[in-house]
BADO-638222 format. One line per 2 residues: number of its first residue (from 1); their letters; for each residue x, y, z of C-alpha. Coordinates in Angstrom, 1 decimal. Layout:
<recs>
NUM	A	X Y Z; ...
</recs>
This chain:
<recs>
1	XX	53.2 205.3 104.8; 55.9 205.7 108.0
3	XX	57.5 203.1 109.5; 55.2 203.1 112.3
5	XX	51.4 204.5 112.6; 48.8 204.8 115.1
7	XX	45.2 205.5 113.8; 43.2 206.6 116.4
9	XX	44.2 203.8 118.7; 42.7 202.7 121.9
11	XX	43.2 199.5 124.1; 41.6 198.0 126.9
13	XX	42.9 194.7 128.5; 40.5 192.0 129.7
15	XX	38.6 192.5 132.9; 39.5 196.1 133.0
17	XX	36.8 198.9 132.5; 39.6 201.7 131.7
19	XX	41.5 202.2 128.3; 45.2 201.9 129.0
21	XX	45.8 204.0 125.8; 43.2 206.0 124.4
23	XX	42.8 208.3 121.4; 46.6 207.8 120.5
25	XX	47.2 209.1 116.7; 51.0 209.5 115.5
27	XX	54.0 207.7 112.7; 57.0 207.3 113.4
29	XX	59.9 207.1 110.8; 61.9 204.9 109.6
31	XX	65.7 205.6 111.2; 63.6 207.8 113.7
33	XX	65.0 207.0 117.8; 61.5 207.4 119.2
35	XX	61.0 208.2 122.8; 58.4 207.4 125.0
37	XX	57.7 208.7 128.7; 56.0 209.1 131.7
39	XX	54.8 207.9 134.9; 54.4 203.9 135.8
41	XX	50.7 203.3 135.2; 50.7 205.8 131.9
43	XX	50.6 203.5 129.3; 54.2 203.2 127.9
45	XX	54.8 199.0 127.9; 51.1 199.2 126.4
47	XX	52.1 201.4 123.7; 54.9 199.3 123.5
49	XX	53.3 196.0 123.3; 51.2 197.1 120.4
51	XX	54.2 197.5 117.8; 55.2 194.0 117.7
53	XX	51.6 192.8 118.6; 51.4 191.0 121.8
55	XX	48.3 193.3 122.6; 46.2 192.3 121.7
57	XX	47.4 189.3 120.2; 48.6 187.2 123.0
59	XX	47.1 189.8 126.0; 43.7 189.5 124.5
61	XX	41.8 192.3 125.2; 40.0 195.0 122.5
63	XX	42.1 197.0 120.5; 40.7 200.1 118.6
65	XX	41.8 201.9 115.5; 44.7 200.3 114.0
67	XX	48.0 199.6 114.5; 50.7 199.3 111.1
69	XX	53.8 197.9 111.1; 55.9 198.8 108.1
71	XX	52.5 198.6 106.1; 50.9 195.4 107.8
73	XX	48.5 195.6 109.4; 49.2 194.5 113.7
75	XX	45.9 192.8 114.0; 45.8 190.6 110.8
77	XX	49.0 189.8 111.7; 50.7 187.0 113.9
79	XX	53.2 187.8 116.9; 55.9 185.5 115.0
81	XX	55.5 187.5 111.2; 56.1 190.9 113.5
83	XX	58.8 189.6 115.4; 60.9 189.0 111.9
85	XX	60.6 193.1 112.1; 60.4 193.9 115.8
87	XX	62.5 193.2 118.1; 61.3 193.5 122.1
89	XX	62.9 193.8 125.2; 61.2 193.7 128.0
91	XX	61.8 195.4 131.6; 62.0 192.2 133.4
93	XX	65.2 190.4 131.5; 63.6 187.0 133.6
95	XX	60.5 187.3 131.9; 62.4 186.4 128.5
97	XX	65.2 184.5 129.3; 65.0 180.8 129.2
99	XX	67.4 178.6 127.9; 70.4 177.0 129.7
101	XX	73.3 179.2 127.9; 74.2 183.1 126.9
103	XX	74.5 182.0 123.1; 71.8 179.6 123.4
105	XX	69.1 182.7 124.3; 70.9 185.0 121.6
107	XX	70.6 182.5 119.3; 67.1 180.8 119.7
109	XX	64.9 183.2 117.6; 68.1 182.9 114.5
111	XX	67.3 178.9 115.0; 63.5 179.1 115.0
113	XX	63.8 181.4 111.3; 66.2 178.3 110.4
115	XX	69.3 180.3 109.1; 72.1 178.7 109.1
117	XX	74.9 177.3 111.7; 77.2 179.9 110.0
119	XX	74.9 182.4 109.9; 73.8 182.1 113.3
121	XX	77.3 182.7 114.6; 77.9 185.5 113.0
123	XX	75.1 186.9 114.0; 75.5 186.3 117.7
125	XX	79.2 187.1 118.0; 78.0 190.6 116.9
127	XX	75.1 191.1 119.3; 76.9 189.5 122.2
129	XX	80.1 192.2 121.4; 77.5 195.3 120.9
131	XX	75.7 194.6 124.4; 79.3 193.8 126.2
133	XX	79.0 190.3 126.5; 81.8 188.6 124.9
135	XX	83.7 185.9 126.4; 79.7 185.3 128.2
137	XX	78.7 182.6 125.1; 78.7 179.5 128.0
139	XX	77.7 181.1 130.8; 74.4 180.0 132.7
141	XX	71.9 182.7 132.4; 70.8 182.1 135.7
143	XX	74.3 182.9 137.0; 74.5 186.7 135.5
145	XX	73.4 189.7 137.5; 70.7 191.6 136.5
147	XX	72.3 194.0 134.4; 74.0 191.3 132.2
149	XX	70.3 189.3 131.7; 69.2 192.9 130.7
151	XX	72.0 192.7 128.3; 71.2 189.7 127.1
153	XX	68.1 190.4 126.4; 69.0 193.5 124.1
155	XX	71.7 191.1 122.1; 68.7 188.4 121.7
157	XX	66.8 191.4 120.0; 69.3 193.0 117.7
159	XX	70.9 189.1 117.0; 67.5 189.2 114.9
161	XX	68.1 193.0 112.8; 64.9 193.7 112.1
163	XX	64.0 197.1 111.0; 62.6 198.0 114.5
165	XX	63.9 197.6 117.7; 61.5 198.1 120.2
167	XX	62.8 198.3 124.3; 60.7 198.8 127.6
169	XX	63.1 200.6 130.1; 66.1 198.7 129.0
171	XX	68.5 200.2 131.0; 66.9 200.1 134.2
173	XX	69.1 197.9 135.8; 72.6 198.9 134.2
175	XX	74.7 201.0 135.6; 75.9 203.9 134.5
177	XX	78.8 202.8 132.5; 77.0 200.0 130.9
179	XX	73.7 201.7 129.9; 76.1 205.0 128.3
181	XX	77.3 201.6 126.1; 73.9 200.1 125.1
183	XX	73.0 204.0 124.4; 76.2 204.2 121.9
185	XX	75.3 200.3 120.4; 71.7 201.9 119.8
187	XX	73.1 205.4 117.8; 75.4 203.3 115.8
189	XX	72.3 200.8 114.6; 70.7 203.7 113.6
191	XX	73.6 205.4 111.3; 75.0 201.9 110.4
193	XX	72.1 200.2 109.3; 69.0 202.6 109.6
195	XX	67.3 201.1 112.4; 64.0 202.2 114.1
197	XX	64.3 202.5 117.4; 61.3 203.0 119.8
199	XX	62.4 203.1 123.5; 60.3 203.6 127.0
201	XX	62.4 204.8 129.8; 62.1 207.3 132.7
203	XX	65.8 209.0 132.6; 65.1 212.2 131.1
205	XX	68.6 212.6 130.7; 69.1 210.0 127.7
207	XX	66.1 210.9 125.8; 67.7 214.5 126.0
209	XX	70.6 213.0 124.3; 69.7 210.3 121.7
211	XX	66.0 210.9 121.2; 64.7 212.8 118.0
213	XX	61.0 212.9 119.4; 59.7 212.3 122.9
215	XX	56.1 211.4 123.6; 55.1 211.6 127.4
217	XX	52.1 209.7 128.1; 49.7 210.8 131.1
219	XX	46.3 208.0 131.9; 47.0 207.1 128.5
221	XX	47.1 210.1 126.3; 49.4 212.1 124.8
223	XX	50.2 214.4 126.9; 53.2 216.1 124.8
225	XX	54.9 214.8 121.8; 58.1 217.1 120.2
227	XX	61.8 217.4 120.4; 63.9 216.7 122.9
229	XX	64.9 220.5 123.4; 61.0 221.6 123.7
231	XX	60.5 218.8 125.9; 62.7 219.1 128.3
233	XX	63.2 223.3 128.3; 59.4 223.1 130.0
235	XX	59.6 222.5 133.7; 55.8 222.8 134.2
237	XX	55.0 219.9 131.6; 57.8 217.9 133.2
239	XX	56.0 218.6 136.9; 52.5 218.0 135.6
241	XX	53.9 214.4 134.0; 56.2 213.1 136.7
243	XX	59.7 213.3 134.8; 62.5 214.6 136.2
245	XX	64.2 217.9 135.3; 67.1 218.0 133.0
247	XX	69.2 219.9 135.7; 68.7 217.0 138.6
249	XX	70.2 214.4 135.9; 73.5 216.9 136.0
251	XX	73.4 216.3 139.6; 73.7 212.4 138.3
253	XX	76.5 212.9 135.8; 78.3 215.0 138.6
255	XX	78.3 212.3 141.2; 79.1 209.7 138.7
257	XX	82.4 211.6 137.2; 83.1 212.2 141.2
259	XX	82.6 208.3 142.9; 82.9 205.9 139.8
261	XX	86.1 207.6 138.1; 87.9 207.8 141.0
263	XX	91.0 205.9 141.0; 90.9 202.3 143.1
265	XX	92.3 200.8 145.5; 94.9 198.3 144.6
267	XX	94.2 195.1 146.8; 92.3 194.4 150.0
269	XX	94.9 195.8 152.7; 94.7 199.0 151.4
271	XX	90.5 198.5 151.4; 91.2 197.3 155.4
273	XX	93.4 200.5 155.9; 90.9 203.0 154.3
275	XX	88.1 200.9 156.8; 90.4 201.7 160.1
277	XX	90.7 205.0 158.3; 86.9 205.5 158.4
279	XX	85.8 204.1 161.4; 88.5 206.6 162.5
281	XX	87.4 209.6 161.1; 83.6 208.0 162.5
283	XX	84.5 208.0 165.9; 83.1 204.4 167.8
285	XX	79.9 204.1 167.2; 78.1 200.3 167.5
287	XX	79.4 198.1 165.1; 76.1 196.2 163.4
289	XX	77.4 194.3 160.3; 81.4 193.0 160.5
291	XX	82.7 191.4 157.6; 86.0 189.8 158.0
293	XX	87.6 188.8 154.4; 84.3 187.5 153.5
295	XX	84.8 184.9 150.1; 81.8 183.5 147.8
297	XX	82.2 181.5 144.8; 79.4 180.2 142.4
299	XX	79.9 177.3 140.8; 81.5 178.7 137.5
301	XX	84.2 180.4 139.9; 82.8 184.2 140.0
303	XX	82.0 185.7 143.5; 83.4 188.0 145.5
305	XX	87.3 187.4 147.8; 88.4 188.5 150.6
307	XX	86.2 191.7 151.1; 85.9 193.6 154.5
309	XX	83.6 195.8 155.7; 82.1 197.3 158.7
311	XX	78.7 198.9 158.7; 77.9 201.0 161.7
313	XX	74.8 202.0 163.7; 72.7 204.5 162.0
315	XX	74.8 204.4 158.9; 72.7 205.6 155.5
317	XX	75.0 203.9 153.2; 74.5 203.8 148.9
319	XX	76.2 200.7 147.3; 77.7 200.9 143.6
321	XX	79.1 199.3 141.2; 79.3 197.8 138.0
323	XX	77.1 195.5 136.8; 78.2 192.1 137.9
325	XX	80.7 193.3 140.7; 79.3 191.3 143.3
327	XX	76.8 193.9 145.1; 74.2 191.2 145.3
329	XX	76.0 188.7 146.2; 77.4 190.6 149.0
331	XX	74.0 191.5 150.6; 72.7 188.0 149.6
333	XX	75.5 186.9 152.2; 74.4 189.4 154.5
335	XX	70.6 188.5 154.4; 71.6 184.6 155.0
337	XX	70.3 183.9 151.4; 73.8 182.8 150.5
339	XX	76.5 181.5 152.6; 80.0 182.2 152.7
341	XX	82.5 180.3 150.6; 85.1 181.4 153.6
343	XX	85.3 183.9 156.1; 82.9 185.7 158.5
345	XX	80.1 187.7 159.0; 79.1 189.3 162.3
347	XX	75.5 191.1 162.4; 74.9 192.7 166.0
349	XX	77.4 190.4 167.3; 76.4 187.2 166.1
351	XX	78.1 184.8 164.1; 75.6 184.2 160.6
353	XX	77.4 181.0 160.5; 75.8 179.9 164.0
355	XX	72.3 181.1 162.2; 69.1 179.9 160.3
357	XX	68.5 182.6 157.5; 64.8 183.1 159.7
359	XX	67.0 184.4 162.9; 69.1 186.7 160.4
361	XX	66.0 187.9 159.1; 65.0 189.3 162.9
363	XX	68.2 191.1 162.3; 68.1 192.1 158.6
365	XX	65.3 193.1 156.2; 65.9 192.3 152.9
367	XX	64.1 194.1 150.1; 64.6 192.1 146.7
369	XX	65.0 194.4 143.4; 61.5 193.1 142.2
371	XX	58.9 193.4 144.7; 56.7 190.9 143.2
373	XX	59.1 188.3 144.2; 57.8 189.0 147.5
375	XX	54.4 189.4 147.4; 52.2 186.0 147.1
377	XX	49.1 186.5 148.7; 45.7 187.8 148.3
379	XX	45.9 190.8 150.2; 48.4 193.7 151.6
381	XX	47.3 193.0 155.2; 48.3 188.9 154.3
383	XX	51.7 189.7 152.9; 52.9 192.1 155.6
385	XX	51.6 189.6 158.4; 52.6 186.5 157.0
387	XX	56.0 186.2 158.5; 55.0 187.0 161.8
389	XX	52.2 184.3 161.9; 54.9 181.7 161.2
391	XX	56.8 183.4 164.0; 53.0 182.4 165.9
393	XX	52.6 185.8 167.6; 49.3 186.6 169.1
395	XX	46.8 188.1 166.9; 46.6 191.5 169.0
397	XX	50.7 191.3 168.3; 50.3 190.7 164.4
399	XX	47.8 193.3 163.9; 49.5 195.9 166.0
401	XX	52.8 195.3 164.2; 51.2 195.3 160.5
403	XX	49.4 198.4 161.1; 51.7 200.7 162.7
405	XX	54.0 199.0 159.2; 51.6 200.1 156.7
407	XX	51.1 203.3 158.7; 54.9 204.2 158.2
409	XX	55.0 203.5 154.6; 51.6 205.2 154.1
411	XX	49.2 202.5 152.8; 47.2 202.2 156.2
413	XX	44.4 202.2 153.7; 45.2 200.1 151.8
415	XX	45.2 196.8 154.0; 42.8 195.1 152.1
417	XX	44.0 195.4 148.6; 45.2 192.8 146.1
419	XX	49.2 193.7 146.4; 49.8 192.8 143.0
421	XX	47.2 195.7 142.0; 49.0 198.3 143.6
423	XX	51.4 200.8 141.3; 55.2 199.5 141.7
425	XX	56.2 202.2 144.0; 53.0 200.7 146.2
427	XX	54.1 197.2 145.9; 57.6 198.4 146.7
429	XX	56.3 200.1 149.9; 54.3 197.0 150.8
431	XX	57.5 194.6 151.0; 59.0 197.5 153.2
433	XX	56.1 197.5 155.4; 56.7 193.5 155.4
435	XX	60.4 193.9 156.8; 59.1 196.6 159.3
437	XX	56.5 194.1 160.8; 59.5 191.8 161.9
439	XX	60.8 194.4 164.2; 64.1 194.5 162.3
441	XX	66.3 198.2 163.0; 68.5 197.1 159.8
443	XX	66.9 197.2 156.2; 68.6 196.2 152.9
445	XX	66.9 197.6 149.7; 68.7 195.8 146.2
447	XX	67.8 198.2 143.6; 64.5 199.4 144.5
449	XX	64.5 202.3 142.1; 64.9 199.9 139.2
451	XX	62.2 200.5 136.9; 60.2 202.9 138.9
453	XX	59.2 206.3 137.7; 60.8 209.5 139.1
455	XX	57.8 210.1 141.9; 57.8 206.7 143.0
457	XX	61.5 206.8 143.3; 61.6 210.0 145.3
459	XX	58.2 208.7 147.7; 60.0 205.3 148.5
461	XX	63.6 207.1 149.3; 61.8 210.0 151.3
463	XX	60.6 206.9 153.4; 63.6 205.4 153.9
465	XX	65.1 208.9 155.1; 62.9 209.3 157.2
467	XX	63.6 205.6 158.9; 67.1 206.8 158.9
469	XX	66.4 209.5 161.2; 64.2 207.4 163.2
471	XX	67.6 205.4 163.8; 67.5 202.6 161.5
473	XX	70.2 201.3 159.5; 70.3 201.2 156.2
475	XX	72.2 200.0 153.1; 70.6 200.3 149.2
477	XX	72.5 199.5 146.1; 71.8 201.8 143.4
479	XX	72.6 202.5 139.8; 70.8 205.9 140.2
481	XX	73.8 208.1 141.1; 70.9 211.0 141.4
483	XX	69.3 209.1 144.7; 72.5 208.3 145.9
485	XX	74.0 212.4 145.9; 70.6 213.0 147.5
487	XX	69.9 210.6 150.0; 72.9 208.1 151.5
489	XX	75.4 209.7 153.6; 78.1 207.0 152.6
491	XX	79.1 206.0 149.4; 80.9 202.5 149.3
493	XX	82.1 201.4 145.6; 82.6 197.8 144.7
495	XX	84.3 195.7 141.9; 85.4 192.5 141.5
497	XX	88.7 193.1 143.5; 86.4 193.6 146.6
499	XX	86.3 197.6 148.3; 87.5 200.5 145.9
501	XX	86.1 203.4 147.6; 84.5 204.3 151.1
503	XX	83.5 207.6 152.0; 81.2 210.0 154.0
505	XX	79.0 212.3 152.3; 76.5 214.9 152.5
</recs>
């Protein structure tokens, strides 16, 4: 028997009157990197889910057919005998992250099987080297960006090397450099040590690469399942599923060669002189963010020092970086979310230090990475007016404001739905529509492509263009270097020294 087998599996979770996976028959072998694809909403993190057990195990739920495991059976089986085999990583690093320390979390499941101290050591020290975290071991989880809890979450899996290594769009929020390393860390598991590894992910690019099968999922079928080469080489299938073409990804190793191998700047007065160099080359336009050697330390001493910056009126600008560079942080400063440590920040002339973080939101809209975070009430029309009924606006106000919002980001008919029912790209749109309401001509978006599918990615951006040239300002940060060749028309680098690179494009 593989590794791996589906039997004519189908799975339904509770309350729901459509399979999320239906008719699903396939093995995968031992040593075998499988890939699986498609659109948000297909059925990947379901398929997923069902290789280690937690549907229907801890879901609930009916499962049909059956699922085995190197030769047990899924549902006579308990999550805790699978996860000795499987290991998971989820797409939300937060949901699995919970103890007060970077070895702590790679080393819990190590202390539940009760190995020994020694043991457990070793077998951190290597997961926490092979996901880049070394030198991390005391660090507060709660402290590390969201690329380094994704890592985390990958060394908490392999700390455990099991025979399968299961991971639901694990490099979602890494940037380029770092998920190329997890990538590597994966294709030595696999030669080392013979490793199964079964991995969800929308960048076509990757599978291309590592992949030895891809299965694209569409409403919760198979919808192709073959090599790489076959895979990718048909444009139609690619179209008909949502994935993007081979040939865009170039476009993303292009602009990554071009803007993240570029040689930096050595200290912040040459970062000032390229600024006065810019806003040169610019011509005056109306300053509406100034920065002025801007400093921000947590409490284990990382942050950001001295940075300067100056955003401009009507300026479409894409913010990379590293992993942990302090691109958050920065815009977390911005927004009022965080304060400075020392320095200034000037938005449309106004000292943030002389305001509450609900006047800076008038000025700044602030979309979080994870739109859920956002989204607490019972319907779309309640989440996009709840702000302004705390500004106490007239109701003829509030209405006029949350339509014309939801108009703009297309879900006008959609006012009465539960948000958290809505696809991600939907929910995504719905916190837009939220910082619209407020009236704000400045709008911050922190990863909003991270773990979205291709479509969704490209219907969110297209709306943000098309604020652009309605005159808003606006700043995202981005891993995806394909959305940031195609849409900003400034690309500003960061890295722990502060400003490396600042340029026009397009």
């Amino acid at each position: 028997m593989s590794l791996i087998c589906f039997e004519d599996v189908s799975f339904i979770y509770p309350g729901s009157k459509n399979a999320a996976l239906c008719d699903i028959t396939l093995s995968i072998e031992e040593g075998e990197f499988f890939g699986v694809m498609g659109e948000n909403t297909s059925g990947k993190t379901t398929f997923c889910k069902l290789i280690n057990g937690i549907n229907p195990l801890l879901s609930g739920g009916e499962l049909y057919g059956a699922v085995h495991i190197d030769g047990m059976l899924t549902s006579a089986s308990s999550v805790s005998e699978l996860a000795l085999n499987v290991g998971m990583v989820l797409d939300d690093p937060d949901a699995q992250i919970f103890t007060s320390a970077v070895f702590n979390e790679a080393a819990f499941a190590l202390e539940n099987i009760l190995l020994s101290p020694d043991e457990i050591k070793e077998r951190v020290d290597f997961a926490l080297r092979a996901a880049g975290l070394s030198g991390f071991e005391k660090r507060l989880p709660g402290t590390l960006s969201g690329g380094e809890k994704q890592r985390l979450a990958i060394a908490a899996a392999l700390a455990m090397k099991g025979k399968i290594l299961v991971l639901d769009e694990p490099l979602c929020r890494l940037d380029p450099g770092g998920a190329q390393e997890v990538m590597e860390v994966l294709k030595d598991l696999r030669e080392q040590k013979k490793m199964t590894i079964v991995m969800a992910s929308h960048d076509s690019a990757m599978m291309a690469e590592y992949a030895d099968r891809v299965c694209i999922l569409k409403d919760g079928k198979i919808a192709a399942l073959d090599t790489p080469g076959k895979i990718f080489a048909n444009n139609d299938l690619l179209h008909q599923t949502g994935l993007q073409p081979i040939n865009k990804e170039e476009e993303k190793k292009n602009l990554t060669t071009e803007y993240c191998n570029q040689g930096c700047l050595e200290n912040t007065e040459k970062g000032e002189e390229l600024e006065h160099k810019l806003r040169d080359f610019r011509g005056f336009s109306s300053c509406i963010i100034e920065i002025k050697n801007l400093s921000f330390k947590y409490p284990n001493g990382i942050g950001i020092e001295n940075l300067n910056l100056t955003v401009e009126e009507n300026d479409f600008i894409a913010l990379i970086g590293n992993n942990g560079c302090g691109k958050t942080t920065l815009i977390k400063n911005i927004a009022g979310l965080l304060r400075p440590s020392s320095g200034e920040i000037f938005i449309n002339g106004k000292n943030t230090r002389k305001l509450k973080t609900c006047d800076i939101s008038r000025e700044i809209g602030f979309v979080m990475q994870n739109p859920d975070t956002q989204l607490f009430t019972d319907s779309v029309y309640k989440d996009v007016s709840f702000a302004l009924k705390n500004m106490r606006l007239p109701k003829n106000e509030i209405k006029k404001r949350v339509m014309e919002a939801l108009e703009i980001v297309g879900l006008q008919n959609e006012a009465d739905t539960f948000s958290h029912a809505l696809s991600r790209s939907e929910r995504t749109k719905t916190v837009i529509a939220c910082v619209l309401a407020m009236g704000t001509k400045t709008l911050i978006f922190d990863e909003i492509d991270a773990g979205n599918d291709y479509n969704g990615n490209i219907k969110v951006m297209n709306i943000v263009k098309e604020l652009h040239e309605k005159g808003f300002t606006i700043i995202f940060i981005t891993h995806n270097m394909f959305l940031a060749d195609r849409y900003a028309h400034r690309i500003i680098k960061m890295d722990r020294k502060g400003i490396v690179f600042d340029e026009r494009h397009n």
